[in-house]
C-alpha positions in Angstrom: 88.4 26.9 72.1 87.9 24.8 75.1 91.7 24.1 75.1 92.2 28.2 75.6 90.0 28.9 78.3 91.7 26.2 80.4 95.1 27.7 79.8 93.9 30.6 80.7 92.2 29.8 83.5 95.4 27.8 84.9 97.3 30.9 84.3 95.0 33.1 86.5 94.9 30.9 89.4 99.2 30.5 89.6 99.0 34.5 89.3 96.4 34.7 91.9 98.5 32.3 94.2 101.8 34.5 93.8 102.5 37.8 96.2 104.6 40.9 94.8 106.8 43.3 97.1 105.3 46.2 97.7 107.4 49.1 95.8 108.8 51.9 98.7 106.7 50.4 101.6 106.5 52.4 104.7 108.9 51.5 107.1 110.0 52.6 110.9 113.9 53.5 110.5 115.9 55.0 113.1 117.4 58.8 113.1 120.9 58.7 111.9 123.4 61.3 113.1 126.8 61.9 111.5 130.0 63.8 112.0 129.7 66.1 109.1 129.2 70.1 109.2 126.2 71.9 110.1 124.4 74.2 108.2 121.2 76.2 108.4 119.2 76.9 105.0 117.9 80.1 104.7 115.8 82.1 101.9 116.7 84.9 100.2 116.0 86.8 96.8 118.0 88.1 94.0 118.5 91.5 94.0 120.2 94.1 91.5 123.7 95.4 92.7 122.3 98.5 92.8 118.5 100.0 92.6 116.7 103.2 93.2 113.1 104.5 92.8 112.4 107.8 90.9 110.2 110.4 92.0 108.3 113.1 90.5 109.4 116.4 91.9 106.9 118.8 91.2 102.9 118.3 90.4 102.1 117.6 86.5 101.3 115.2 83.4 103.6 112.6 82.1 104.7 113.2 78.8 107.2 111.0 78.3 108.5 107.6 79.5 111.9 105.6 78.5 109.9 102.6 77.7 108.5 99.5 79.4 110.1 97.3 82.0 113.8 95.9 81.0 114.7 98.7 78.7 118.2 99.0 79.1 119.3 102.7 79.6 122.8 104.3 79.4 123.6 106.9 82.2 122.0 110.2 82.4 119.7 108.8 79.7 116.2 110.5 80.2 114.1 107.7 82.1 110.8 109.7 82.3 109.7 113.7 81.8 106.9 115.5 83.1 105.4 118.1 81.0 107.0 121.6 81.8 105.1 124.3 79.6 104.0 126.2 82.6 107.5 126.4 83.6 108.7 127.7 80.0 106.0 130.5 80.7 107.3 131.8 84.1 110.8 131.4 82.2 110.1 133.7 79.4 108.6 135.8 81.6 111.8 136.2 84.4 113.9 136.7 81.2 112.0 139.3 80.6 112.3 141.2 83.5 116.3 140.3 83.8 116.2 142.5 80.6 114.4 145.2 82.6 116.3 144.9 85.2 119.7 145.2 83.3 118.4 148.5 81.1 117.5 150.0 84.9 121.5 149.0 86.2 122.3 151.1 83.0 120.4 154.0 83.2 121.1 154.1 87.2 125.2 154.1 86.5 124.7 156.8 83.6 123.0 159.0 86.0 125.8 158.2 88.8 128.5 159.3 86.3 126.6 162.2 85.3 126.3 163.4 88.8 129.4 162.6 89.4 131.4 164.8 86.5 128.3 167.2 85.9 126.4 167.8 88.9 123.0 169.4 88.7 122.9 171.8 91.5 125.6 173.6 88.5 124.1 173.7 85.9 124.0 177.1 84.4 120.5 176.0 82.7 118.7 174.8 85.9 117.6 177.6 87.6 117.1 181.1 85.0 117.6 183.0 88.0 113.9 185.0 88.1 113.5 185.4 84.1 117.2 187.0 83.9 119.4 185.2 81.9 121.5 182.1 83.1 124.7 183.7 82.8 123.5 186.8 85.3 121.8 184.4 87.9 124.9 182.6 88.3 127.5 185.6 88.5 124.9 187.3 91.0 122.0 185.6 91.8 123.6 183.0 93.3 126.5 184.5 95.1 124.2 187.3 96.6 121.9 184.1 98.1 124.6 182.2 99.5 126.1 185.7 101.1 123.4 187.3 102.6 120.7 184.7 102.6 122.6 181.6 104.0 119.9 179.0 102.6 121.9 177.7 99.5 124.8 175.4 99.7 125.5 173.5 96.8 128.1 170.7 97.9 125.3 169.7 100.2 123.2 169.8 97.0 125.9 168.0 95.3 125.8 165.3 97.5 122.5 164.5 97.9 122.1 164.3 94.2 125.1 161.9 94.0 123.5 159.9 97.0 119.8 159.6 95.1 121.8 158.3 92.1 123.9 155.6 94.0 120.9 154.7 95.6 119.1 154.6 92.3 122.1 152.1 90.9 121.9 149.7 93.8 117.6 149.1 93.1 118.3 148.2 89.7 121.4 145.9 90.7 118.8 144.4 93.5 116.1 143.7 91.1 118.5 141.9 88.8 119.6 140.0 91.5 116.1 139.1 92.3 115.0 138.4 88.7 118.2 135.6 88.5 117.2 134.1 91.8 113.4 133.4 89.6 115.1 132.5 86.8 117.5 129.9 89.2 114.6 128.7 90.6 112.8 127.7 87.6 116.1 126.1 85.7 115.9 124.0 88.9 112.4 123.1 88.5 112.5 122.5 84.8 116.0 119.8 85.2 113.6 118.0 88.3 110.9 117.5 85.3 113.2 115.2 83.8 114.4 111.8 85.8 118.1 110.9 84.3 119.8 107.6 84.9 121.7 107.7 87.3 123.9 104.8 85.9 123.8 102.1 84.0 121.2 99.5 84.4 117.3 98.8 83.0 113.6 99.6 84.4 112.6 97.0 86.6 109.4 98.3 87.7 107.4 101.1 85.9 104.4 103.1 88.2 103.0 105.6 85.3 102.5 105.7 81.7 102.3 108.8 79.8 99.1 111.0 80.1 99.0 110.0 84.5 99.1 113.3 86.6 101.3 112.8 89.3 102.8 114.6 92.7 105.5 115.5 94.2 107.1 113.1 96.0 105.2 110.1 94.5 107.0 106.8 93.0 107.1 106.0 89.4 109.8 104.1 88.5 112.3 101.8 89.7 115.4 101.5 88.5 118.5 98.5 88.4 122.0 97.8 87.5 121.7 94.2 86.8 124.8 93.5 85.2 126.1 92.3 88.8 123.9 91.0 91.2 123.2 89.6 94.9 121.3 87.7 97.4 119.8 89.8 100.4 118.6 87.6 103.0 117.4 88.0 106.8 119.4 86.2 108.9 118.6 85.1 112.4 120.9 87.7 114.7 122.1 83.9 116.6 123.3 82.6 113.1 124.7 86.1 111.7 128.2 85.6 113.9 128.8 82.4 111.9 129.3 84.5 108.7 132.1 87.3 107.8 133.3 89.4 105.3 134.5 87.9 101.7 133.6 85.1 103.7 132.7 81.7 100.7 128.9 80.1 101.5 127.0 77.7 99.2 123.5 78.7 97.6 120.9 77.3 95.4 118.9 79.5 92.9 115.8 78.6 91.8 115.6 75.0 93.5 118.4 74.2 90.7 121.4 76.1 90.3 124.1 75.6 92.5 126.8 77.9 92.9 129.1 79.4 95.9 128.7 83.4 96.8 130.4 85.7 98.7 129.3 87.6 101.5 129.8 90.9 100.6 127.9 93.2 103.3 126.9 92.6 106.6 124.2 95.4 108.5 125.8 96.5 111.3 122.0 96.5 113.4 119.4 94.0 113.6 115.8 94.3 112.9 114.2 94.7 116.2 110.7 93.5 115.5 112.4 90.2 113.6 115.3 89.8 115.4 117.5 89.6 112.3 120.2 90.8 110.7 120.4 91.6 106.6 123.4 90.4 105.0 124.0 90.8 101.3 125.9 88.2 99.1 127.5 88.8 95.7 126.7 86.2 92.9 129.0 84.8 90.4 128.6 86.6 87.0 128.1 83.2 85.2 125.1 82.4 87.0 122.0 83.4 85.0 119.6 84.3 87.7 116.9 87.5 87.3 116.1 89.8 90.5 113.3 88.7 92.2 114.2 84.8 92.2 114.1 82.7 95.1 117.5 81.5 96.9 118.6 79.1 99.7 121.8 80.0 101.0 123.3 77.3 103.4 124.9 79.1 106.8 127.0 77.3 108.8 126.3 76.6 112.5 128.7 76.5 115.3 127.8 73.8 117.9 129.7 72.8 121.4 131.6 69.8 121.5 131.7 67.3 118.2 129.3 68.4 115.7 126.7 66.0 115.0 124.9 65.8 112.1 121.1 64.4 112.1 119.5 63.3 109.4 117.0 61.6 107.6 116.0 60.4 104.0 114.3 62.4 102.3 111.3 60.2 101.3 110.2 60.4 105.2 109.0 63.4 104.5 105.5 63.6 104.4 104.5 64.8 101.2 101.9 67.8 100.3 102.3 69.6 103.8 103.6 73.3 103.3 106.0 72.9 106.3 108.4 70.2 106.5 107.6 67.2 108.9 107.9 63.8 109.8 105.9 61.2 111.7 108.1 59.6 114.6 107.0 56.4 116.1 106.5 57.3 120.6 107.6 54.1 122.8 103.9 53.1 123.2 104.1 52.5 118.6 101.9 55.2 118.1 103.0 57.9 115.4 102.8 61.9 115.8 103.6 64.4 113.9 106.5 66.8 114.4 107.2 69.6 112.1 110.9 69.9 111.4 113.6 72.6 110.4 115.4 71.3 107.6 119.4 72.2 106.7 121.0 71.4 103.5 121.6 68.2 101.4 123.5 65.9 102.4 123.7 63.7 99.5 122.5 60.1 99.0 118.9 61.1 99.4 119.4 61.8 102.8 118.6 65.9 103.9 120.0 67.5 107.4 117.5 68.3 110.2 118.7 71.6 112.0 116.2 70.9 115.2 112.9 69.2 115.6 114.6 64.7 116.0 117.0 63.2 117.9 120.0 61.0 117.3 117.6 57.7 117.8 114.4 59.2 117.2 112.3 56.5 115.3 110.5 57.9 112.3 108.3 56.4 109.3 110.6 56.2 106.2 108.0 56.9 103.1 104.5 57.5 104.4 101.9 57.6 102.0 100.4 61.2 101.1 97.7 62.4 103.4 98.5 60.3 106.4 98.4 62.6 109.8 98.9 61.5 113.4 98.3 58.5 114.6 98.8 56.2 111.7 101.4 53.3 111.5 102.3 51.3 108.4 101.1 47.9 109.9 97.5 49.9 110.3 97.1 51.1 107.6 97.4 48.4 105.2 96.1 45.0 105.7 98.0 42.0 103.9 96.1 40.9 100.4 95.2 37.2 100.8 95.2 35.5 97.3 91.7 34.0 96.0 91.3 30.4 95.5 90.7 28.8 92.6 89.3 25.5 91.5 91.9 23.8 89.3 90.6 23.7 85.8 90.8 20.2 83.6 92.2 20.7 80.6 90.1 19.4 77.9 90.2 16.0 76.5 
């Protein structure tokens, strides 16, 4: 037993005596800057090739909706339909006065012929001619009026009967008229309760389920065609005359697909509180992204003169910060920290630093998490000197 704990206790002392390497120490390393090309990384989001919000058009209750979000729907497949029984009353009832109104047209033009072939100021039957017969007041009655009296002309007659009866036929042909504007009217309220597809695509975002009242005019569902999509992003209006039509860029989806894409729509204004531009980029068909996922979408930069590259390794930046940053080293070795704009990979470890160093800049290559300001690698840590220990004799 005595024979172990010496052994052991040799052991510990030779292990005490020896120093280890430090794994990724932090170091001061100088700003590299290379000949490669430049490029700014921007966000961006995937969007659907196409997408439009339905509205309800008219005040009511839901009764029926397509189904929840990313339910696939053919065109002019009903996507949601407000309840329209109030409307099926005023129908019925319009009908019912086009019927009316077409009975009145008929009875108006039978009395137009009438008058026409028949007239009523001839009738032998319309006036008995004082209690004599009909036959006597129109063989002398009449005649002895018209001769010495002067008060009875019957084409004037004639023709103001035919007159009330055309006028008679062009009411009834007005109130049809007016009964099929209703009747238009309604048709075009009752095809706004129901929202069609307008193409192919799914529900991306549903606002109402059945039983909600809703108005005119307010949003309740959005819908997609999915089966191509994009990147919109906001690019800065001094980068935006880098880029052109059809024009190949490189993106990453997600923080892990990488794929080229296309520009495929530039706007031709800026956004005058942002100063930016939108510019729309078509996505390969093989790539499986979903709208709404986050992009980075490299955009080349045009400099004077040889383009110059600067970068750094990634592991100098500083880790947990939201915003990227490094700690350079100032001529009096003292450290501050300088937020940085970053560009896209350049390989080996090493990322592209759009502005923020300098080609010579010094900067702390793998600063421990947490450090701010001010701190340098020889502060921080102070070397470990080994413990001395009395040689143990080994038992006799």
């Amino acid at each position: 037993m005595g024979t172990r704990n010496s052994v052991s206790g040799l052991l510990f002392a030779w292990l005490a005596t020896c120093s280890f390497p430090a794994l990724h120490a932090a170091e001061i390393i100088a700003v590299e800057a290379s000949g490669s090309q430049s490029a700014s990384v921007l966000g961006s989001t995937v969007v659907p090739y196409k997408e439009v919000t339905l509205s309800a058009q008219f005040p009511g209750v839901i009764k029926y909706v397509a189904g929840p979000v990313g339910t696939n729907l053919q065109q002019n497949a009903v996507v949601f339909q407000v309840d329209d029984s109030e409307l099926m009353a005023k129908r019925n009832a319009v009908v019912a006065q086009i019927t009316m109104a077409q009975a009145g047209i008929q009875n108006a033009q039978s009395q137009y012929y009438r008058e026409l072939t028949s007239p009523r100021s001839k009738d032998i039957g319309a006036m008995p001619g004082f209690g004599m017969p009909a036959m006597f007041d129109k063989m002398a009655v009449r005649p002895f009026a018209e001769s010495f009296m002067g008060s009875y002309d019957s084409d004037t007659i004639r023709q103001a009967d035919l007159s009330n009866a055309m006028a008679g036929y062009t009411q009834a042909q007005a109130q049809y008229q007016q009964a099929m504007s209703q009747l238009q009217e309604i048709d075009s309220s009752l095809r706004d309760a129901s929202a069609y597809a307008p193409f192919e695509g799914i529900i991306m975002e549903k606002m109402v389920e059945v039983g909600d009242t809703v108005q005119p005019g307010q949003p309740l569902i959005k819908f997609g065609y999915v089966k191509y999509k994009r990147l919109q992003a906001d690019v800065p209006s001094g980068l935006v005359g880098n880029l052109s039509k059809d024009m190949v860029v490189s993106a990453r989806i997600d923080g892990s697909m990488n794929t080229s894409v296309r520009v495929a729509e530039i706007y031709p204004v800026a956004d005058a509180s942002r100063h930016t531009v939108t510019v729309k980029f078509d996505v390969p068909m093989e790539v499986a992204a979903a709208p709404g996922m986050y992009a980075e979408i490299h955009i080349p930069e045009k400099k004077q003169g040889a383009a110059q590259v600067i970068t750094v390794p990634s592991t100098a930046l500083l880790k947990g910060s939201s915003l990227p940053g490094v700690l350079v080293v100032k001529p009096d070795n003292t450290s501050e920290l300088r937020m940085v704009r970053l560009g896209s990979d350049q390989g080996n470890g090493k990322v592209e630093v759009v502005s923020g160093l300098n080609a010579g800049d010094r900067v702390i290559n793998n600063p421990p998490a947490g450090v701010s300001s001010g701190w340098m690698p020889g502060a921080a840590e102070a070397p470990v000197t080994p413990a001395t220990t009395e040689p143990v004799p080994l038992a006799k």
